[in-house]
PyMOL Python script that loads the backbone (N, CA, C, O; Angstrom):
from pymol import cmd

cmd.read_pdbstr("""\
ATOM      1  N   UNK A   1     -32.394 -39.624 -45.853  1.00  0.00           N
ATOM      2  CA  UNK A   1     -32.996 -39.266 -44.586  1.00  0.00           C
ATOM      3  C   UNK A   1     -32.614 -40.312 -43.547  1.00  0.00           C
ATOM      4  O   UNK A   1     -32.039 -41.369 -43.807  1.00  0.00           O
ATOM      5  N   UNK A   2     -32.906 -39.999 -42.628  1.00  0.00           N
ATOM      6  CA  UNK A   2     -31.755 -40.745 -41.519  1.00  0.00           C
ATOM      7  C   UNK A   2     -32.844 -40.773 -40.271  1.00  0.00           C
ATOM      8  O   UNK A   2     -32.700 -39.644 -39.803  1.00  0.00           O
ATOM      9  N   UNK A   3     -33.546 -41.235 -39.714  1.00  0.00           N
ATOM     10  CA  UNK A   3     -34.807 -41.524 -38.748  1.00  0.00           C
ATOM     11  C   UNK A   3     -34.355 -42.460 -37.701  1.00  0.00           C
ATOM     12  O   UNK A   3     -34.231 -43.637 -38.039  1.00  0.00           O
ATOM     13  N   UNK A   4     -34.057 -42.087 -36.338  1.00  0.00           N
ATOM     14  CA  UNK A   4     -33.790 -43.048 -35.149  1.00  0.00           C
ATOM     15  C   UNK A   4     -32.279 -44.063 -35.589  1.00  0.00           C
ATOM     16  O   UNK A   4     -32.261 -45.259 -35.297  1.00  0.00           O
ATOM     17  N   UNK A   5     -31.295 -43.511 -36.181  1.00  0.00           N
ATOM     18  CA  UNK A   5     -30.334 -43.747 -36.305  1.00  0.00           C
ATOM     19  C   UNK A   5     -30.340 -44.704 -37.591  1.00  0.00           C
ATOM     20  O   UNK A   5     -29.209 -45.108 -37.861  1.00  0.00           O
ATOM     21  N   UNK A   6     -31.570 -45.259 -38.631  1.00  0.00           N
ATOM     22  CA  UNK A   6     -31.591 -46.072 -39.795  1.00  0.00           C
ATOM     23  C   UNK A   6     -31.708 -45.214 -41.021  1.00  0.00           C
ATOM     24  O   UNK A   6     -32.320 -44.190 -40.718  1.00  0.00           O
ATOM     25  N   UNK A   7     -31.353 -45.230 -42.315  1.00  0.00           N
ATOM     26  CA  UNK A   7     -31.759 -44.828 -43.176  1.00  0.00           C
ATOM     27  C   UNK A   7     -32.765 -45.795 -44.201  1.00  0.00           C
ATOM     28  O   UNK A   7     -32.783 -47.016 -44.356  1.00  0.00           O
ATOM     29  N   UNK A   8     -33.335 -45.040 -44.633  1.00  0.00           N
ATOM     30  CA  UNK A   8     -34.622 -45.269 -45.388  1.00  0.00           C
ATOM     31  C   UNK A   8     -33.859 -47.068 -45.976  1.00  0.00           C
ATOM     32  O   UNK A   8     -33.123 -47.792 -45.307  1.00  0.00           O
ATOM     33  N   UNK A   9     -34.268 -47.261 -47.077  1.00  0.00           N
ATOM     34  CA  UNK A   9     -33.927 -48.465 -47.718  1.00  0.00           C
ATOM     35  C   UNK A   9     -35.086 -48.984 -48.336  1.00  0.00           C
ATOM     36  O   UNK A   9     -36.236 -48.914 -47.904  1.00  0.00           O
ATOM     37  N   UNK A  10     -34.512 -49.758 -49.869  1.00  0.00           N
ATOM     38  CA  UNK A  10     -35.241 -50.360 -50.793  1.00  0.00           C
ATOM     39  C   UNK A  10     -35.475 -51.743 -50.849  1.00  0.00           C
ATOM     40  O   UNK A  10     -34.469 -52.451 -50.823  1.00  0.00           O
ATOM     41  N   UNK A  11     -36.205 -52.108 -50.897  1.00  0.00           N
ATOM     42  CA  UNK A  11     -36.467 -53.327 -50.689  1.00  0.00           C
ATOM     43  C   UNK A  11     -35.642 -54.430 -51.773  1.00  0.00           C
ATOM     44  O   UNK A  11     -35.583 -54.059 -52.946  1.00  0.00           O
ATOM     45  N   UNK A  12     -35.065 -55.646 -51.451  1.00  0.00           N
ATOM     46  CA  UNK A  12     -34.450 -56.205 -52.754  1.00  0.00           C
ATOM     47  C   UNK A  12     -35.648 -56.488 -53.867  1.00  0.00           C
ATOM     48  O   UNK A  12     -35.522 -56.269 -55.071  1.00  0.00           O
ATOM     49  N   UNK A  13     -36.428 -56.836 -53.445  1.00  0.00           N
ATOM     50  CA  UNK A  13     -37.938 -57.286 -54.304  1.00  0.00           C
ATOM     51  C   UNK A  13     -39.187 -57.410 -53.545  1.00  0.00           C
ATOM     52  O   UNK A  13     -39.254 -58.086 -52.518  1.00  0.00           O
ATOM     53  N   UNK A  14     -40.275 -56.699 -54.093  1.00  0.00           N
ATOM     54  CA  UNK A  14     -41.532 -56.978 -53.325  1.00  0.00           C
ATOM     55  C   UNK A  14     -42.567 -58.502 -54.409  1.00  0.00           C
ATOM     56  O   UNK A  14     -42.822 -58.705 -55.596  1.00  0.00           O
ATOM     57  N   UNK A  15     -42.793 -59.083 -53.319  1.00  0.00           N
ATOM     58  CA  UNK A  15     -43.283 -60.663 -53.983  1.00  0.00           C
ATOM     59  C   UNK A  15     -44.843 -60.371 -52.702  1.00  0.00           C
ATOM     60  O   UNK A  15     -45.132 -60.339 -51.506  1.00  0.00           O
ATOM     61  N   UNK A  16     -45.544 -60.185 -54.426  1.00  0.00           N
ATOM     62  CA  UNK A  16     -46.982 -59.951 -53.252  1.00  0.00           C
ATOM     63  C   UNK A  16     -47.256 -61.560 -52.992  1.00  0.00           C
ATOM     64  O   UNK A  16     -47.762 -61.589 -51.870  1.00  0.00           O
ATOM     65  N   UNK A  17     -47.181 -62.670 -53.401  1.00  0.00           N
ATOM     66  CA  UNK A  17     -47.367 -63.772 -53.052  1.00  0.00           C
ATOM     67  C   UNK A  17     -46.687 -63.835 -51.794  1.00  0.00           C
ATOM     68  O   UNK A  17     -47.377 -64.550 -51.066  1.00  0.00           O
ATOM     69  N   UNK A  18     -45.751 -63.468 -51.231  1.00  0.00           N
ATOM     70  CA  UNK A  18     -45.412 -63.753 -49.992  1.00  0.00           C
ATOM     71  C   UNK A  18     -45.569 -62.667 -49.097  1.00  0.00           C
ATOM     72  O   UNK A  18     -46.053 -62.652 -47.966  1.00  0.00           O
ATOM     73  N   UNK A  19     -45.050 -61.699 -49.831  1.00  0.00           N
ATOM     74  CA  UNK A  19     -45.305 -60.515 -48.951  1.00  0.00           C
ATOM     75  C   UNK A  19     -46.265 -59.350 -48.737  1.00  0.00           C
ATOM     76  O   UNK A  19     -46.383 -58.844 -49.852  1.00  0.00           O
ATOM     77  N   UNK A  20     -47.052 -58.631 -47.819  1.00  0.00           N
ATOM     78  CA  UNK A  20     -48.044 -57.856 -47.488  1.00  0.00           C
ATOM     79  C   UNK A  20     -47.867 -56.649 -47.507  1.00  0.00           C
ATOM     80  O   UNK A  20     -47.645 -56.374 -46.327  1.00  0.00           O
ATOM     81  N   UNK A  21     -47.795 -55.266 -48.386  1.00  0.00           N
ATOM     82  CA  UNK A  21     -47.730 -53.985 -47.855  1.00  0.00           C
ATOM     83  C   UNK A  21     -48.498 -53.683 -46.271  1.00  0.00           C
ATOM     84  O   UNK A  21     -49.531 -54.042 -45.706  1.00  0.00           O
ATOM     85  N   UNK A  22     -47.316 -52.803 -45.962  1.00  0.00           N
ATOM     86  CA  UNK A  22     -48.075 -52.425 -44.564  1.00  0.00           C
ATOM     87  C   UNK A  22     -47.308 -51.227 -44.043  1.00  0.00           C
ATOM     88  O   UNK A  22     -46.109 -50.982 -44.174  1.00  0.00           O
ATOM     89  N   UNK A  23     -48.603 -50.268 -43.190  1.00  0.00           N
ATOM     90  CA  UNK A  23     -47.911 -49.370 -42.504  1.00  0.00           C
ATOM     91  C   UNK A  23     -47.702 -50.002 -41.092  1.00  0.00           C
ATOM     92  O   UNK A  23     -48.342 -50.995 -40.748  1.00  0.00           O
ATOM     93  N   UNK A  24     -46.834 -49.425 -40.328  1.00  0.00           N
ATOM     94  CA  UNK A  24     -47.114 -49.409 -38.806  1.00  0.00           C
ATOM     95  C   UNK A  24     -47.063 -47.955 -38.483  1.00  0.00           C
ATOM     96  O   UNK A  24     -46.407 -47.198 -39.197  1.00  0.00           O
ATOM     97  N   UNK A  25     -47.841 -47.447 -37.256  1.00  0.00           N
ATOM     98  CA  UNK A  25     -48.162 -46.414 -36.992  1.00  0.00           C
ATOM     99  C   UNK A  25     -48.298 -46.552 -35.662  1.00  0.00           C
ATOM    100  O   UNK A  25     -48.665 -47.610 -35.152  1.00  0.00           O
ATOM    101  N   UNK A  26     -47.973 -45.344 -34.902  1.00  0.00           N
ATOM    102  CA  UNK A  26     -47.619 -45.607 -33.004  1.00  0.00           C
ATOM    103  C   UNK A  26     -48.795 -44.794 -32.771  1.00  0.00           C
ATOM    104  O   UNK A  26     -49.087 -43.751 -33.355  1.00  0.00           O
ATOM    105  N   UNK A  27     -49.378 -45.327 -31.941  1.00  0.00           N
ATOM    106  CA  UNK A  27     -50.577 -44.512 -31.599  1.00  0.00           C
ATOM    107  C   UNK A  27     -50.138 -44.085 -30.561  1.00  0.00           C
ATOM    108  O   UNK A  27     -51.196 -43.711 -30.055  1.00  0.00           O
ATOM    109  N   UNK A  28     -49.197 -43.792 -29.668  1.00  0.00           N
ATOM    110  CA  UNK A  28     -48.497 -42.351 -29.019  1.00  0.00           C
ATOM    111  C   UNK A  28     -48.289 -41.363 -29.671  1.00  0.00           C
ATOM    112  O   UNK A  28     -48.630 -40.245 -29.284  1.00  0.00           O
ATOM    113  N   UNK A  29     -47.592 -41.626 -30.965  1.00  0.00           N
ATOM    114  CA  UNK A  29     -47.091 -39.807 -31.798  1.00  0.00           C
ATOM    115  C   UNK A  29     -47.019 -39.973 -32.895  1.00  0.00           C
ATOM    116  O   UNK A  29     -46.228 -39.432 -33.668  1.00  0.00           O
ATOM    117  N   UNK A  30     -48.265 -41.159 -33.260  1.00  0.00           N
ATOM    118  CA  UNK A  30     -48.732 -41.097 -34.655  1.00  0.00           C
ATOM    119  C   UNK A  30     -47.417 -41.272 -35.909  1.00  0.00           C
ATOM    120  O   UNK A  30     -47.722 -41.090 -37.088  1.00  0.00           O
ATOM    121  N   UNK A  31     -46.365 -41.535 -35.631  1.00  0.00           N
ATOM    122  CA  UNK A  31     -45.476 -41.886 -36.789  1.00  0.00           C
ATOM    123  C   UNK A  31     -46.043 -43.328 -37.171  1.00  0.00           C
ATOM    124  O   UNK A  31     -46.681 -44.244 -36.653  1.00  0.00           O
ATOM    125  N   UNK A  32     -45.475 -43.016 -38.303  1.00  0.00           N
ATOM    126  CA  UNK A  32     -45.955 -44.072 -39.484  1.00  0.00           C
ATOM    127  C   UNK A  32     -44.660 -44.714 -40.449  1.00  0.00           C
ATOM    128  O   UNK A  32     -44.041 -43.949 -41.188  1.00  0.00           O
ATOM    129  N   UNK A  33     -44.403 -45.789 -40.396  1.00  0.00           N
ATOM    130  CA  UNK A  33     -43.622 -46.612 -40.997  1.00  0.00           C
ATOM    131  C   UNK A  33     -44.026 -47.315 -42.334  1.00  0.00           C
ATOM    132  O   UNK A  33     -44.382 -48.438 -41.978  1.00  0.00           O
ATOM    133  N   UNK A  34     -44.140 -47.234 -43.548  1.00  0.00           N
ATOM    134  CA  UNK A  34     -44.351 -47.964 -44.925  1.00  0.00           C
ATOM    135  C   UNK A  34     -43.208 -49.463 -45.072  1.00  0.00           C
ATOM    136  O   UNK A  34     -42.026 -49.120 -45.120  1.00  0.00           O
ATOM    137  N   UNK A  35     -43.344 -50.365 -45.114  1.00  0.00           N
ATOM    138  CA  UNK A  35     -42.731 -51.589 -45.451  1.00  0.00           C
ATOM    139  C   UNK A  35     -43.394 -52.873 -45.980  1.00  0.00           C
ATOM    140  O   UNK A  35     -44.313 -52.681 -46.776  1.00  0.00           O
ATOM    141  N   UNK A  36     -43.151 -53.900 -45.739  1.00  0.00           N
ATOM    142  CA  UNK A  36     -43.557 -55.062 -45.995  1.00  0.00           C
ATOM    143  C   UNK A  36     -43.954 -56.090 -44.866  1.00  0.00           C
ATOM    144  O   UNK A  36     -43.800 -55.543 -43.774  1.00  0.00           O
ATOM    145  N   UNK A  37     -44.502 -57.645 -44.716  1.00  0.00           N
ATOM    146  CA  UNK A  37     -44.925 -58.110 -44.206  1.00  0.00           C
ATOM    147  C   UNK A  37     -45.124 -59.217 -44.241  1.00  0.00           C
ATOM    148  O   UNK A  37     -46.209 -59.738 -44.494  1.00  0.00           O
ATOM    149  N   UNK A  38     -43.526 -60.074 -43.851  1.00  0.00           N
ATOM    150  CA  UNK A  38     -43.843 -61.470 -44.311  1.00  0.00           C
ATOM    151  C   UNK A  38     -44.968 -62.604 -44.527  1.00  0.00           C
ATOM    152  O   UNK A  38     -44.806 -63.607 -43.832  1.00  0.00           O
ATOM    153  N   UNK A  39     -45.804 -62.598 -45.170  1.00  0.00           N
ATOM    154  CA  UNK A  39     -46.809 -63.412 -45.027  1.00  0.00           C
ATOM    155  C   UNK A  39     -46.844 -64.551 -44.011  1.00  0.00           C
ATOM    156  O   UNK A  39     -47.475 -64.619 -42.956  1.00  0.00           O
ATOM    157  N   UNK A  40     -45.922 -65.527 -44.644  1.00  0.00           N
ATOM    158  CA  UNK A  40     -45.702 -66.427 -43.463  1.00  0.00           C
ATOM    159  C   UNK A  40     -44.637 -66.083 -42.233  1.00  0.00           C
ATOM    160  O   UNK A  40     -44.699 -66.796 -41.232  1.00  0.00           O
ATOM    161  N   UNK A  41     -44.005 -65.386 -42.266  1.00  0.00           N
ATOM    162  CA  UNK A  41     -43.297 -65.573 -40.366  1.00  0.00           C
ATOM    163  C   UNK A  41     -43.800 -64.123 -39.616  1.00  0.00           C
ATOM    164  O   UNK A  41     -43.629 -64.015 -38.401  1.00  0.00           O
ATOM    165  N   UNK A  42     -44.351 -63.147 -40.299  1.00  0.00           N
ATOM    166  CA  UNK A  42     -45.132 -61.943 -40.225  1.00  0.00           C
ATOM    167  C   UNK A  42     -43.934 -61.179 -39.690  1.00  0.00           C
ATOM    168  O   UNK A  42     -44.083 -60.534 -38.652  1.00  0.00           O
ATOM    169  N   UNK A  43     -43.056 -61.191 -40.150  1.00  0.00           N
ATOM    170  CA  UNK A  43     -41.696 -60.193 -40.107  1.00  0.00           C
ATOM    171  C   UNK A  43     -41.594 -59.350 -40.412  1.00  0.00           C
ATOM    172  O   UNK A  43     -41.103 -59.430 -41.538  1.00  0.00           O
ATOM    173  N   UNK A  44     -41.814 -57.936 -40.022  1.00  0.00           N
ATOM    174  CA  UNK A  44     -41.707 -56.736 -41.188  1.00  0.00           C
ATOM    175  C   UNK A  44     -40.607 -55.922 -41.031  1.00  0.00           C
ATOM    176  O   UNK A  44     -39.953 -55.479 -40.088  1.00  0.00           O
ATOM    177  N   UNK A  45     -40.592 -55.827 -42.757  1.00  0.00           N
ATOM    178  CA  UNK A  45     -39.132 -55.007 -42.884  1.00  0.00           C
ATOM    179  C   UNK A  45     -39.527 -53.528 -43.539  1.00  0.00           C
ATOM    180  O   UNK A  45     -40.001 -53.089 -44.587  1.00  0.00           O
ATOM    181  N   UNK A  46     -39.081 -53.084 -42.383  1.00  0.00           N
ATOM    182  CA  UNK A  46     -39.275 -51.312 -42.548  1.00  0.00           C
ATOM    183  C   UNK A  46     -38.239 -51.039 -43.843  1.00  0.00           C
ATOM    184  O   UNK A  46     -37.171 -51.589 -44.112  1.00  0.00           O
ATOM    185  N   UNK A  47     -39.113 -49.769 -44.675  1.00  0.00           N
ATOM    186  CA  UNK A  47     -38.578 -49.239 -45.905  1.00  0.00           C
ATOM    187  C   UNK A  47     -38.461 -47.537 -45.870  1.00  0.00           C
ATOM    188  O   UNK A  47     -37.414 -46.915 -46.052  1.00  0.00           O
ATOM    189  N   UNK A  48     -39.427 -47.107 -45.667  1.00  0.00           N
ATOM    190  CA  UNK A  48     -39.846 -45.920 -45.460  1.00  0.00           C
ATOM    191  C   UNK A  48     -40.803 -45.757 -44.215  1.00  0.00           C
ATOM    192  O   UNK A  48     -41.559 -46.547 -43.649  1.00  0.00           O
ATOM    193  N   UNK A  49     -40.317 -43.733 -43.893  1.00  0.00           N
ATOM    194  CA  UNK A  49     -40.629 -42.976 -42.584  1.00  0.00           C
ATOM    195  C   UNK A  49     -41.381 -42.172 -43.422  1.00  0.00           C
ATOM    196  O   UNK A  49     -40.928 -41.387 -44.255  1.00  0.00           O
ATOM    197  N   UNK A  50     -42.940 -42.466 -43.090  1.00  0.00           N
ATOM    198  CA  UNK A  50     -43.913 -41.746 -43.803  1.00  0.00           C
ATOM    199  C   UNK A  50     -44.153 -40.545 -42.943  1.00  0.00           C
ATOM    200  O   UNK A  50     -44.574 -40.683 -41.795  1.00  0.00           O
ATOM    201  N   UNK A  51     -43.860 -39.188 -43.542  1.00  0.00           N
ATOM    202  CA  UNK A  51     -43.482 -37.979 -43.189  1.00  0.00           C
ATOM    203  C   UNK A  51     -45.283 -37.261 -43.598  1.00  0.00           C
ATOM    204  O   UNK A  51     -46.008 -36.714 -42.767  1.00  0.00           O
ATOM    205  N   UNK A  52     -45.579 -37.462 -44.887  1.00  0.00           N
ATOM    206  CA  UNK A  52     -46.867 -37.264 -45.530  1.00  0.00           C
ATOM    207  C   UNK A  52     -47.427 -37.363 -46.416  1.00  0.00           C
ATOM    208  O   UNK A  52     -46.730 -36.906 -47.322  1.00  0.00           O
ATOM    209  N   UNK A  53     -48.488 -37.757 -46.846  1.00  0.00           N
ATOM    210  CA  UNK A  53     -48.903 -38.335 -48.201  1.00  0.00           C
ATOM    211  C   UNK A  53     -48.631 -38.499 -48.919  1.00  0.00           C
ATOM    212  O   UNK A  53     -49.290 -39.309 -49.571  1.00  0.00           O
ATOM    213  N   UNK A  54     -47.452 -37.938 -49.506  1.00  0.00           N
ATOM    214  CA  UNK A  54     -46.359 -37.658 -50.909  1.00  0.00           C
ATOM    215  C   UNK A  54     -45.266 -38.721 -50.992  1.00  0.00           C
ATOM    216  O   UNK A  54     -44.760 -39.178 -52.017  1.00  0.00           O
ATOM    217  N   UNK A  55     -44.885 -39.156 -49.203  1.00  0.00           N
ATOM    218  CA  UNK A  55     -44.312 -40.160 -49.039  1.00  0.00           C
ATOM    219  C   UNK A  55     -45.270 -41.301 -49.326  1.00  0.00           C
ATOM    220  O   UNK A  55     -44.856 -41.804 -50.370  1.00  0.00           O
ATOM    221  N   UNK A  56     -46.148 -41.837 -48.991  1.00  0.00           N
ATOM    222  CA  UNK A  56     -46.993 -42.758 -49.048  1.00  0.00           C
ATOM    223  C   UNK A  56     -47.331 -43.092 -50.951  1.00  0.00           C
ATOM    224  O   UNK A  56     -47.208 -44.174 -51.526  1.00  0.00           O
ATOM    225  N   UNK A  57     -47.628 -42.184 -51.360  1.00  0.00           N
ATOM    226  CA  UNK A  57     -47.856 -41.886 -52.616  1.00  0.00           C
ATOM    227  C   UNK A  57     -46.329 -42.659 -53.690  1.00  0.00           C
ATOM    228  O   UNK A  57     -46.353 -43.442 -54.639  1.00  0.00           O
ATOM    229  N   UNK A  58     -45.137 -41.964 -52.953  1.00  0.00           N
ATOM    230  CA  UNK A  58     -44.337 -42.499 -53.451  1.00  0.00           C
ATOM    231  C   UNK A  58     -43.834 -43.860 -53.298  1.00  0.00           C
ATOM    232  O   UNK A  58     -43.339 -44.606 -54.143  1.00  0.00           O
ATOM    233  N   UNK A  59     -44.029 -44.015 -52.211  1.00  0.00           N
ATOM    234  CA  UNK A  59     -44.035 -45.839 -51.488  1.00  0.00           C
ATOM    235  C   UNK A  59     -44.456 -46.719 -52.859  1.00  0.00           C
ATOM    236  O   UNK A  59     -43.766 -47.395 -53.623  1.00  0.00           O
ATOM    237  N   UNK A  60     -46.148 -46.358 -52.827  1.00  0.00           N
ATOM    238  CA  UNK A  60     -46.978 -47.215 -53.502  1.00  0.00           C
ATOM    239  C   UNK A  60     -46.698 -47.524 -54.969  1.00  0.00           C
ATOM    240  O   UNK A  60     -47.026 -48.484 -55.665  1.00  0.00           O
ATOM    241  N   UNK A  61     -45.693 -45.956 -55.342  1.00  0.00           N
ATOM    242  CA  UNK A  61     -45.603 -46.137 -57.151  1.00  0.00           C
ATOM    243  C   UNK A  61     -44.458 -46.710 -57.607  1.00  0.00           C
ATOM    244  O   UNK A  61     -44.335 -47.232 -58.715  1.00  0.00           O
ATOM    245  N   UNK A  62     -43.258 -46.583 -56.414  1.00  0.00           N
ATOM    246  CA  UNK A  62     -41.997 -47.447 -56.672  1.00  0.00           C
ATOM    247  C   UNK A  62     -42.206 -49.051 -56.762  1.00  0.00           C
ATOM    248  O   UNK A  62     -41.747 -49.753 -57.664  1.00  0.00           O
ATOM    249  N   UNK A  63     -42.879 -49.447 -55.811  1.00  0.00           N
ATOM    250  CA  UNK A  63     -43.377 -50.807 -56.222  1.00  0.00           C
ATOM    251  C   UNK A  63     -44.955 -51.443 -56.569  1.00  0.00           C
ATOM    252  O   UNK A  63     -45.371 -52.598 -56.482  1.00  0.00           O
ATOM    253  N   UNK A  64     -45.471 -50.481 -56.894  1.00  0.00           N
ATOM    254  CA  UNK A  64     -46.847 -50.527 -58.419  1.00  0.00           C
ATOM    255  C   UNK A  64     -48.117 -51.107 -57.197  1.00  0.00           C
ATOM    256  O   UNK A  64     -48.913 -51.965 -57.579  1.00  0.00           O
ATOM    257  N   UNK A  65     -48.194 -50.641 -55.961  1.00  0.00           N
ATOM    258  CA  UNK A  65     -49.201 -51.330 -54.916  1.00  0.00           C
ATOM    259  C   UNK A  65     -50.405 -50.221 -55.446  1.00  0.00           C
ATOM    260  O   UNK A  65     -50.308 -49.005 -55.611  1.00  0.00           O
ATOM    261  N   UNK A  66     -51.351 -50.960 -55.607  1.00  0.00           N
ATOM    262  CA  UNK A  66     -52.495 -49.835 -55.959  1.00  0.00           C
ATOM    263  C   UNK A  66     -53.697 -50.100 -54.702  1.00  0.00           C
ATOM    264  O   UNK A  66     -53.669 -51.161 -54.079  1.00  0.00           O
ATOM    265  N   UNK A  67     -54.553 -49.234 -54.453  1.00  0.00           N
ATOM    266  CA  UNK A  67     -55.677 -48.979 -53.468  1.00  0.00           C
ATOM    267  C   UNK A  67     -54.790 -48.865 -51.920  1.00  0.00           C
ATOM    268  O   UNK A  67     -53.654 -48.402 -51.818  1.00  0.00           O
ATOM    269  N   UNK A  68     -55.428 -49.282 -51.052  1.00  0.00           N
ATOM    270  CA  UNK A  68     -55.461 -48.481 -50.069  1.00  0.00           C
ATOM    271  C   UNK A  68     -54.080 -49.867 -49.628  1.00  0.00           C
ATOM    272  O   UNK A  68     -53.651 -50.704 -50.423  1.00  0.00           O
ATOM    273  N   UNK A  69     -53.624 -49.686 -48.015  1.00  0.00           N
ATOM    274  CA  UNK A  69     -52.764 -50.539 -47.295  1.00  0.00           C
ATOM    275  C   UNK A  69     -52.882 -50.438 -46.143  1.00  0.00           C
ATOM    276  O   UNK A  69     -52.882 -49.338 -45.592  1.00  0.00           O
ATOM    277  N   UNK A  70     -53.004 -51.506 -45.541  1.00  0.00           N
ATOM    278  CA  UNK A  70     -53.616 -51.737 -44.253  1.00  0.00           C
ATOM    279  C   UNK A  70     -52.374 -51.032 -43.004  1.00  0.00           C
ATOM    280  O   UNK A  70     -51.150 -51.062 -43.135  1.00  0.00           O
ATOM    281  N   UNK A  71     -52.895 -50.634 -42.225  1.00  0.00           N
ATOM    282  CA  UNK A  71     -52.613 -50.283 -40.932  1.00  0.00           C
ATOM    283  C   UNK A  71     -52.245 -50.685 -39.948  1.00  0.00           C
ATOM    284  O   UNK A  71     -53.276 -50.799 -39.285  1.00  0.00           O
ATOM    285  N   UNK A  72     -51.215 -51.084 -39.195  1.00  0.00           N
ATOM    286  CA  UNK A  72     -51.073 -52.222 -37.888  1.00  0.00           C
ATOM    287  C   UNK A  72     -50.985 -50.843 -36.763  1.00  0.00           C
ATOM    288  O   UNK A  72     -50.673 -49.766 -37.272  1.00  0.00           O
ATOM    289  N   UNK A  73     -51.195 -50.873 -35.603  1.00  0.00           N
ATOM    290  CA  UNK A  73     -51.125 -50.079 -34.345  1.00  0.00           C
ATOM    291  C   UNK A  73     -50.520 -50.871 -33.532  1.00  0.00           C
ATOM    292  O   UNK A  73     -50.296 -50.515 -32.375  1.00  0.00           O
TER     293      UNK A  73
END
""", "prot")
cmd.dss("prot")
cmd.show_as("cartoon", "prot")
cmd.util.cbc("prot")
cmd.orient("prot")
């Protein structure tokens, strides 16, 4: 899938010690971005264009994140 000229992409490794699951989400038209969140330089690197729950769902099981994930606007 191909979204604003990027394609999706896997992360090399998720390190919850450093790094934060996170969506971003535009509160103009409600798209929603799934990635990560440098702990320390708070850098986030987009992974997935969350389309709908199934995406989200799949986000969470490729790299084993369980309960909910916070939201940035």
């Amino acid at each position: 899938m191909i979204f604003c000229g990027k394609k999706n992409k896997k992360a090399d490794k998720y390190d919850p010690d450093k790094q934060e699951p996170m969506i971003r989400a535009s509160i103009c038209n409600g798209e929603q971005v799934a990635g990560f969140r440098d702990i320390k330089t708070g850098r986030f690197e987009e992974i997935l264009f969350v389309r709908d729950p199934s995406d989200l769902e799949a986000f969470k099981k490729e790299y084993g994140i369980r309960g909910e994930i916070r939201k940035e606007y």
